[in-house]
DOZASE-104380 format. One line per field, with one value per atom (N, C-alpha, C): y negated, x, z negated. Coordinates in Angstrom, 2 decimals. Atoms other than C-alpha are relative to their C-alpha. Last residue first. Layout:
v: (Y, ...)
u: (X, ...)
w: (Z, ...)
This chain:
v: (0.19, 5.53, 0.33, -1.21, 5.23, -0.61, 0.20, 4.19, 0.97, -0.93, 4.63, -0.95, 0.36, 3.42, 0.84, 0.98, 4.16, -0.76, -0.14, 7.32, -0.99, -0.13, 6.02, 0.39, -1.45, 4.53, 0.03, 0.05, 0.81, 1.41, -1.14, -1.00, 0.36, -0.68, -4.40, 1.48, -1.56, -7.21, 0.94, -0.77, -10.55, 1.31, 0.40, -13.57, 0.90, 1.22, -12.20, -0.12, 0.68, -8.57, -1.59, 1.47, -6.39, -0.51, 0.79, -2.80, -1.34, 1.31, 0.05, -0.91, 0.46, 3.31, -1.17, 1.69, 5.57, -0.62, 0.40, 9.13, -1.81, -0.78, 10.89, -0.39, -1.09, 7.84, 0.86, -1.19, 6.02, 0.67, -1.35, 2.95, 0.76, 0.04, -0.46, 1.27, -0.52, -0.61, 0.22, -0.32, -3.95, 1.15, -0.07, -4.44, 0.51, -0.59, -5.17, -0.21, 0.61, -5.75, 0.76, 0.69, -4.23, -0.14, -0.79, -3.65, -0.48, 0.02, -6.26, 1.03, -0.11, -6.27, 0.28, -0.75, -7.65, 0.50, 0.81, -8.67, 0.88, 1.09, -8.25, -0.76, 0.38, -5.87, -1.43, 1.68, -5.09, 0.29, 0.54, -1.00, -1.68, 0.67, 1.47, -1.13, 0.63, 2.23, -0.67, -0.61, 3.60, -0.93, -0.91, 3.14, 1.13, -1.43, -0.17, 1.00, 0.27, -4.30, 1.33, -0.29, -2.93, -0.43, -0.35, -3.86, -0.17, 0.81, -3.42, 0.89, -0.60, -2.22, -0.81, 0.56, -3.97, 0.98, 1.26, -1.55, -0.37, -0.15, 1.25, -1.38, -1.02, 1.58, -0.16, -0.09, -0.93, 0.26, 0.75, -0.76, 0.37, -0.79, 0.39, -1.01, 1.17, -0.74, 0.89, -0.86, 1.26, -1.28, 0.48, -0.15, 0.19, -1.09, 2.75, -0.85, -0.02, 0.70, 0.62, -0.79, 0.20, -0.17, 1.05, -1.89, 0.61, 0.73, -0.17, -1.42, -0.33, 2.80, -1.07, 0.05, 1.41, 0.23, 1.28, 1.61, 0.43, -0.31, 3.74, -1.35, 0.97, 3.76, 0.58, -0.58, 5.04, -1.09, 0.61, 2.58, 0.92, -0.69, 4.34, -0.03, -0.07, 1.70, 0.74, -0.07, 2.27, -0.13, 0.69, 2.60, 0.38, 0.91, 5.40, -0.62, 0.77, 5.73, 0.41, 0.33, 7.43, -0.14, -0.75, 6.72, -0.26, 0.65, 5.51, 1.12, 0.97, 6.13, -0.67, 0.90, 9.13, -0.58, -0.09, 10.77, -1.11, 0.70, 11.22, 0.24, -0.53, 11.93, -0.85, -1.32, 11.37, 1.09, -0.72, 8.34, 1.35, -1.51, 7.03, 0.31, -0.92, 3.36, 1.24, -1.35, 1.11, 0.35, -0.83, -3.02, 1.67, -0.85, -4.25, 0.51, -1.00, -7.24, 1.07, -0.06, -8.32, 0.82, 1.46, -9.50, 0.11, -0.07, -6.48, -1.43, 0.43, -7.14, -0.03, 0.99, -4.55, -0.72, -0.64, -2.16, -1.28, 0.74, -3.66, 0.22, 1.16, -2.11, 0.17, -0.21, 0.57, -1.16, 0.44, -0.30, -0.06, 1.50, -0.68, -0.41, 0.72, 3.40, -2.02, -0.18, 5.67, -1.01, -0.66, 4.64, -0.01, -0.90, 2.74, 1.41, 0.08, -0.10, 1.68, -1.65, -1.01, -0.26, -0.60, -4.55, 1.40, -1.27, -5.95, 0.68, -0.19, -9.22, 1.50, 0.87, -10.19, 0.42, 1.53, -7.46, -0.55, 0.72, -4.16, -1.44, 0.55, -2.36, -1.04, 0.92, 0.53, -0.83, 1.29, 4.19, -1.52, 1.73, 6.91, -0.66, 0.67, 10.53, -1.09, 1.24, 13.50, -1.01, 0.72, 16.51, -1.34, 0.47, 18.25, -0.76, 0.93, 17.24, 0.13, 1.12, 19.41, -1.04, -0.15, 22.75, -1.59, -0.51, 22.36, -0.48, 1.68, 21.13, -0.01, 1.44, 24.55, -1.20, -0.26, 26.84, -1.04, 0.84, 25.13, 0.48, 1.63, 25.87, -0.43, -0.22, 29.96, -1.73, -0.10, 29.96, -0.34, 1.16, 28.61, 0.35, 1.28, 31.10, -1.30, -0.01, 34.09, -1.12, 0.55, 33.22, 0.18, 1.11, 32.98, -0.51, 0.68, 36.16, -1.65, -0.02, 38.03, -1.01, 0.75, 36.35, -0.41, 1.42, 37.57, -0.87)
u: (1.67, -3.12, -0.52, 0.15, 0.94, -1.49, -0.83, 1.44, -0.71, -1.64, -0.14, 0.54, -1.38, -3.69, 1.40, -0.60, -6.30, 0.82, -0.79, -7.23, 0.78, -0.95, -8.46, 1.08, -0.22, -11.31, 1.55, -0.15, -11.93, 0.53, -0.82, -13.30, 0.03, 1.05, -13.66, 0.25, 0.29, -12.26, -0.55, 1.51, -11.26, 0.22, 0.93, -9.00, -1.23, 0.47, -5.76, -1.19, -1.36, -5.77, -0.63, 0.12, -7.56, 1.12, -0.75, -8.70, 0.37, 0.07, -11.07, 1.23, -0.47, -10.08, -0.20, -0.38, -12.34, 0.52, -0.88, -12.25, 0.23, 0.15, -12.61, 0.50, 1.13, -12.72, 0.01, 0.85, -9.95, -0.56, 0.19, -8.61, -0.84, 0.37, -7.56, -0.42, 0.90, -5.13, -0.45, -0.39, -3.14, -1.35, 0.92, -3.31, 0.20, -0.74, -0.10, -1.48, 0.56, -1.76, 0.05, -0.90, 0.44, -0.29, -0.78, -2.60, 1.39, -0.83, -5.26, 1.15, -1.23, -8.26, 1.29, -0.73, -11.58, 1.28, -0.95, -13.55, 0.67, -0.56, -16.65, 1.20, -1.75, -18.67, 0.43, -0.26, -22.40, 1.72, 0.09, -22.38, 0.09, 1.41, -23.64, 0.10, -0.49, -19.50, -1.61, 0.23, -19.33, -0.49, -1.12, -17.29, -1.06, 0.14, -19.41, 0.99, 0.90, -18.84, -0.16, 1.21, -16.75, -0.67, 0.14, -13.51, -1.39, 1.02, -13.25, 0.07, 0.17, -9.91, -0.99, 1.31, -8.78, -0.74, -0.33, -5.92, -1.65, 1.14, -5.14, -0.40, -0.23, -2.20, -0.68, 0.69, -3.03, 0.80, 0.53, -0.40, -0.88, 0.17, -0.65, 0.23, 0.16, -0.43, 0.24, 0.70, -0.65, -0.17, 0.90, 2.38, -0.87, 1.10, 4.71, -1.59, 1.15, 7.45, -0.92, 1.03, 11.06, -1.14, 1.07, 13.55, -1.06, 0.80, 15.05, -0.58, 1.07, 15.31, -0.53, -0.66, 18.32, -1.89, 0.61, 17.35, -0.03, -0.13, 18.89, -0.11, -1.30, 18.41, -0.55, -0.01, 15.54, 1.25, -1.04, 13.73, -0.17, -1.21, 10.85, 1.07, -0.17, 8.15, 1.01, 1.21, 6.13, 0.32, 0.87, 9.45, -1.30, 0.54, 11.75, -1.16, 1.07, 13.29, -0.18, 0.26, 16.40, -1.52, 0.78, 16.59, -0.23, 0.72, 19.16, -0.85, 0.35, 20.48, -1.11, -0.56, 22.33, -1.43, -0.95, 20.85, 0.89, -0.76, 17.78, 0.96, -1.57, 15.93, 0.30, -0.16, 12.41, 1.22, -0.80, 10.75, 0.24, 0.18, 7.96, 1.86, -0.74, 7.77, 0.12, -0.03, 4.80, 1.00, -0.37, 5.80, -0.27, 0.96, 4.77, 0.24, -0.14, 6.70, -0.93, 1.62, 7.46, 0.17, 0.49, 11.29, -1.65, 1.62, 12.80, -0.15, 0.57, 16.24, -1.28, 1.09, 17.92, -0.55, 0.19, 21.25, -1.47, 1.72, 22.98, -0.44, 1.06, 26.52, -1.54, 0.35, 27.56, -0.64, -0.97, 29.51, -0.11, -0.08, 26.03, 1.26, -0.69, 25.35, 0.39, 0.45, 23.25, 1.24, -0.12, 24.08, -0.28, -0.14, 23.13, 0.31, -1.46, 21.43, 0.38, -0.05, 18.17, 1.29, -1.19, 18.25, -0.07, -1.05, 15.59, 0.42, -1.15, 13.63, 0.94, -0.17, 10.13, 1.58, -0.24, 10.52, -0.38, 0.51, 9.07, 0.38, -1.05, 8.94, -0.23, -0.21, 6.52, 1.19, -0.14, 6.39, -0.22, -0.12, 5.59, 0.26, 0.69, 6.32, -0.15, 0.39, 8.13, -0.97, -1.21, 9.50, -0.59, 0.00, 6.55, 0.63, 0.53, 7.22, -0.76, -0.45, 9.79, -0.52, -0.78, 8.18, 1.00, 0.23, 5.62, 0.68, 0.81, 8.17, -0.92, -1.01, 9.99, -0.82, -0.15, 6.71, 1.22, 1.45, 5.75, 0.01, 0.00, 9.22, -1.54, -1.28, 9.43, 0.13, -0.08, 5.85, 1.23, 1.13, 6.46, -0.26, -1.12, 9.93, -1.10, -0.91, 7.73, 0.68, 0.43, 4.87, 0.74, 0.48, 7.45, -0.78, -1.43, 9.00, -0.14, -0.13, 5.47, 1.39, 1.30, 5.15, 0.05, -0.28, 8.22, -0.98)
w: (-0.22, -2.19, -1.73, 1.08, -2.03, -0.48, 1.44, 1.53, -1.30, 0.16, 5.26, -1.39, 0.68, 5.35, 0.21, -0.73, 8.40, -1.01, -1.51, 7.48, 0.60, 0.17, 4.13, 0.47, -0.15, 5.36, -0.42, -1.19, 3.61, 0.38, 0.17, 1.02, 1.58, -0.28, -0.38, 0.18, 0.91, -1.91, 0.81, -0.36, 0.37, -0.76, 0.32, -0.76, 0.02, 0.17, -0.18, -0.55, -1.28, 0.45, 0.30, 0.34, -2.06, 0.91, -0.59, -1.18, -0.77, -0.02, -2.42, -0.38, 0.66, -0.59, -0.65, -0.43, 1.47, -1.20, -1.29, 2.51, -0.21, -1.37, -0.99, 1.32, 0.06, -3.64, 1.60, -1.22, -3.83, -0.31, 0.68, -6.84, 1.54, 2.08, -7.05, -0.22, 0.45, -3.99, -1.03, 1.26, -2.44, -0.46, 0.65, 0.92, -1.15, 0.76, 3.92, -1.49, 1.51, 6.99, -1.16, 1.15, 9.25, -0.85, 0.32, 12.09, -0.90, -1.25, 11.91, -0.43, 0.09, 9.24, 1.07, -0.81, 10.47, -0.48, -0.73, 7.00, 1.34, 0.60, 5.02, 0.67, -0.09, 6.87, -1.26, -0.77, 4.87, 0.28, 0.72, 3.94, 0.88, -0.29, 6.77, -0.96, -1.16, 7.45, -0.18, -1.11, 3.68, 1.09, -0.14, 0.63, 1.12, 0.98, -0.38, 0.96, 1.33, 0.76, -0.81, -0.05, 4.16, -1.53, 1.81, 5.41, -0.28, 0.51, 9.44, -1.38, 0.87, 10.84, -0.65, 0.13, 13.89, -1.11, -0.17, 14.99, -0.43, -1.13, 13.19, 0.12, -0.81, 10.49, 1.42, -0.90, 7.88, 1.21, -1.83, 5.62, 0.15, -1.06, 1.74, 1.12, -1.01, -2.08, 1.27, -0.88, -5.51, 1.31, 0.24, -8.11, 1.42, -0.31, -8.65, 0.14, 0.56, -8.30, 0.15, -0.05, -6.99, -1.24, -0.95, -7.14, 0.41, 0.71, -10.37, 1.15, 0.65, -8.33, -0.86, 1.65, -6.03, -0.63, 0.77, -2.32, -1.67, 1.52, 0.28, -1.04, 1.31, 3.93, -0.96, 1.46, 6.76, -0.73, 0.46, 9.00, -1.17, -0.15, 10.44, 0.15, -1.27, 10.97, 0.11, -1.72, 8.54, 1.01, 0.23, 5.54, 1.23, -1.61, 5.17, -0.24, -0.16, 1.66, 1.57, -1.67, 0.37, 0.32, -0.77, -3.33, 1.05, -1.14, -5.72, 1.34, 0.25, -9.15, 1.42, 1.33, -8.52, -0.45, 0.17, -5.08, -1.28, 1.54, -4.30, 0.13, 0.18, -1.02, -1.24, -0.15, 0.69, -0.44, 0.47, -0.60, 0.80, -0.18, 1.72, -0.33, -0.94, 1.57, -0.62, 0.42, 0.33, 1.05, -1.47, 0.73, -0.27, 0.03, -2.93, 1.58, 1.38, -2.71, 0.23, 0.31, 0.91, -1.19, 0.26, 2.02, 0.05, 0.24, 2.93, -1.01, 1.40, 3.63, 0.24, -0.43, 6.42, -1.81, -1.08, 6.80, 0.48, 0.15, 3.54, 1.45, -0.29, 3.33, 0.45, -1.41, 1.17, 0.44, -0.76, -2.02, 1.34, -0.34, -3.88, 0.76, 1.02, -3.45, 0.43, 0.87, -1.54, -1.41, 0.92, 1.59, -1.50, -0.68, 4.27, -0.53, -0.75, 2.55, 0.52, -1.03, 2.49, -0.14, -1.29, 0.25, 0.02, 0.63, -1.99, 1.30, -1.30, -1.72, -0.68, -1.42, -2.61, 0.70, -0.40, -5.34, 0.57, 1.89, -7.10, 0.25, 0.19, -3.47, -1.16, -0.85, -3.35, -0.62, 0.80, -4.00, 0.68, -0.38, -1.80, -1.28, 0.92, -2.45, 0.26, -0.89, -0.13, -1.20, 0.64, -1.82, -0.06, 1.81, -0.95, -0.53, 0.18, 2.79, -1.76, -0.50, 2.88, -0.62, 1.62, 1.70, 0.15, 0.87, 4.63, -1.37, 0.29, 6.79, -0.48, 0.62, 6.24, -0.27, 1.77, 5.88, -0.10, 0.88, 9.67, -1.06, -0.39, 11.49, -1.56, 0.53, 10.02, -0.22, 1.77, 11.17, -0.83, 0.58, 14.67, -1.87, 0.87, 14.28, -0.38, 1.47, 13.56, 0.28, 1.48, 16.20, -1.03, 0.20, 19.03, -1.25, 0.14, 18.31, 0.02, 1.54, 18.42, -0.25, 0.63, 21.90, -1.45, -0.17, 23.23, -0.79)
Protein backbone atom coordinates (compact mmCIF):
# COMPACT_ATOMS: atom_id res chain seq x y z
CA UNK A 1 0.00 0.00 0.00
CA UNK A 2 2.60 2.29 0.86
CA UNK A 3 4.92 1.47 -2.12
CA UNK A 4 1.68 2.30 -4.33
CA UNK A 5 1.28 5.50 -2.72
CA UNK A 6 4.88 6.66 -3.38
CA UNK A 7 4.56 5.71 -7.24
CA UNK A 8 1.44 7.73 -7.94
CA UNK A 9 2.90 10.89 -5.44
CA UNK A 10 5.82 10.65 -7.86
CA UNK A 11 3.80 9.96 -10.97
CA UNK A 12 1.65 13.47 -9.56
CA UNK A 13 4.98 15.54 -8.85
CA UNK A 14 7.03 14.60 -12.49
CA UNK A 15 3.56 15.77 -14.15
CA UNK A 16 3.37 19.31 -12.50
CA UNK A 17 6.92 19.38 -12.69
CA UNK A 18 6.82 19.03 -16.58
CA UNK A 19 3.75 21.43 -16.53
CA UNK A 20 4.92 24.16 -14.98
CA UNK A 21 7.89 24.30 -17.55
CA UNK A 22 5.56 25.33 -19.99
CA UNK A 23 4.54 28.10 -17.73
CA UNK A 24 6.12 31.92 -18.38
CA UNK A 25 4.99 35.34 -17.32
CA UNK A 26 4.66 38.19 -19.47
CA UNK A 27 2.88 41.41 -18.93
CA UNK A 28 0.09 43.48 -20.43
CA UNK A 29 1.40 46.00 -23.33
CA UNK A 30 -1.86 48.26 -22.73
CA UNK A 31 -4.09 50.25 -20.26
CA UNK A 32 -6.85 48.19 -21.73
CA UNK A 33 -6.98 44.68 -23.23
CA UNK A 34 -9.71 42.11 -23.12
CA UNK A 35 -9.63 38.29 -21.40
CA UNK A 36 -11.76 36.55 -23.38
CA UNK A 37 -12.97 33.04 -23.14
CA UNK A 38 -11.48 31.66 -25.89
CA UNK A 39 -8.73 31.67 -27.88
CA UNK A 40 -10.03 33.68 -30.61
CA UNK A 41 -11.77 37.41 -31.26
CA UNK A 42 -15.27 35.66 -31.93
CA UNK A 43 -15.30 34.61 -28.24
CA UNK A 44 -16.72 36.87 -25.82
CA UNK A 45 -14.76 39.22 -23.45
CA UNK A 46 -14.76 37.49 -19.86
CA UNK A 47 -12.94 40.71 -18.05
CA UNK A 48 -11.05 44.26 -19.15
CA UNK A 49 -7.86 44.74 -17.61
CA UNK A 50 -7.32 48.18 -17.33
CA UNK A 51 -3.42 48.38 -15.90
CA UNK A 52 -0.42 48.45 -18.32
CA UNK A 53 2.21 46.23 -17.40
CA UNK A 54 -0.18 43.93 -15.17
CA UNK A 55 2.29 40.44 -14.98
CA UNK A 56 0.19 37.24 -15.88
CA UNK A 57 1.29 33.74 -15.99
CA UNK A 58 1.00 32.32 -19.57
CA UNK A 59 0.13 28.74 -19.65
CA UNK A 60 -1.32 27.68 -23.17
CA UNK A 61 -1.10 28.64 -26.87
CA UNK A 62 -3.11 28.42 -29.35
CA UNK A 63 -2.86 30.38 -32.93
CA UNK A 64 -2.22 33.83 -32.21
CA UNK A 65 -3.39 33.93 -28.68
CA UNK A 66 -2.39 32.92 -25.25
CA UNK A 67 -4.08 31.41 -22.23
CA UNK A 68 -3.11 33.52 -19.26
CA UNK A 69 -4.06 33.40 -15.54
CA UNK A 70 -3.57 36.54 -13.76
CA UNK A 71 -2.91 37.02 -9.34
CA UNK A 72 -5.99 36.42 -8.64
CA UNK A 73 -6.74 33.36 -10.79
CA UNK A 74 -8.70 34.57 -13.64
CA UNK A 75 -7.90 32.33 -16.59
CA UNK A 76 -8.91 33.44 -20.55
CA UNK A 77 -7.21 34.20 -23.73
CA UNK A 78 -5.37 37.23 -24.78
CA UNK A 79 -4.08 38.06 -28.30
CA UNK A 80 -0.04 38.13 -28.31
CA UNK A 81 0.23 41.46 -29.69
CA UNK A 82 -1.09 42.69 -26.16
CA UNK A 83 1.43 41.38 -24.58
CA UNK A 84 5.03 42.20 -23.42
CA UNK A 85 8.00 41.11 -22.07
CA UNK A 86 8.38 44.31 -20.14
CA UNK A 87 9.68 43.18 -16.27
CA UNK A 88 6.86 44.16 -13.64
CA UNK A 89 5.28 42.25 -10.52
CA UNK A 90 2.50 42.31 -7.57
CA UNK A 91 3.12 42.63 -4.17
CA UNK A 92 1.94 39.44 -2.69
CA UNK A 93 2.49 39.88 1.26
CA UNK A 94 1.04 42.27 3.24
CA UNK A 95 2.91 45.56 4.19
CA UNK A 96 6.10 44.98 2.41
CA UNK A 97 8.94 47.33 3.39
CA UNK A 98 11.24 48.78 0.37
CA UNK A 99 14.69 49.09 1.34
CA UNK A 100 17.67 51.75 -0.03
CA UNK A 101 20.22 48.33 -0.69
CA UNK A 102 19.28 44.43 -1.28
CA UNK A 103 19.24 43.82 2.36
CA UNK A 104 16.75 44.23 5.48
CA UNK A 105 19.93 46.22 7.50
CA UNK A 106 19.70 48.86 4.56
CA UNK A 107 17.71 52.46 5.42
CA UNK A 108 13.53 51.69 4.74
CA UNK A 109 12.22 53.82 2.10
CA UNK A 110 8.64 52.90 1.79
CA UNK A 111 5.59 50.57 3.30
CA UNK A 112 4.32 48.70 0.25
CA UNK A 113 0.59 47.23 0.52
CA UNK A 114 -0.55 44.04 -1.03
CA UNK A 115 -1.42 44.44 -5.12
CA UNK A 116 0.94 47.00 -5.52
CA UNK A 117 1.65 46.75 -8.98
CA UNK A 118 5.98 47.65 -9.40
CA UNK A 119 7.93 47.96 -12.18
CA UNK A 120 11.48 45.76 -12.27
CA UNK A 121 15.06 47.02 -13.21
CA UNK A 122 16.96 44.08 -12.50
CA UNK A 123 17.37 40.84 -9.38
CA UNK A 124 19.98 39.85 -7.59
CA UNK A 125 19.50 36.34 -5.65
CA UNK A 126 16.62 37.03 -3.05
CA UNK A 127 16.00 40.63 -3.72
CA UNK A 128 14.66 42.62 -6.67
CA UNK A 129 15.25 46.37 -7.42
CA UNK A 130 11.76 48.09 -7.81
CA UNK A 131 10.11 51.34 -9.10
CA UNK A 132 6.59 52.28 -8.15
CA UNK A 133 5.62 55.82 -8.56
CA UNK A 134 7.86 58.11 -7.00
CA UNK A 135 10.00 55.63 -4.80
CA UNK A 136 13.23 53.34 -6.08
CA UNK A 137 14.42 50.73 -4.10
CA UNK A 138 14.59 47.12 -3.31
CA UNK A 139 12.77 44.44 -2.15
CA UNK A 140 12.67 40.38 -1.25
CA UNK A 141 11.78 38.52 -4.01
CA UNK A 142 9.45 36.17 -2.14
CA UNK A 143 7.09 38.64 -1.90
CA UNK A 144 6.61 39.37 -5.88
CA UNK A 145 4.45 37.30 -8.17
CA UNK A 146 5.22 38.19 -12.07
CA UNK A 147 7.97 38.21 -14.60
CA UNK A 148 11.19 39.07 -12.26
Amino acid sequence: MLRTLLIITNILFIQNTCLSDNEYFLTLRYDQVNLRQGPSSEYPVKIFYKKKYLPVLVQDQSDNFRKIRDHENNTGWIHVSQLSKKKAAIIIDEEQMMFSGPTIYSKPIAKLEIGRLVNISKCEDKWCKIKTNKFKGWIKKESLWGLL
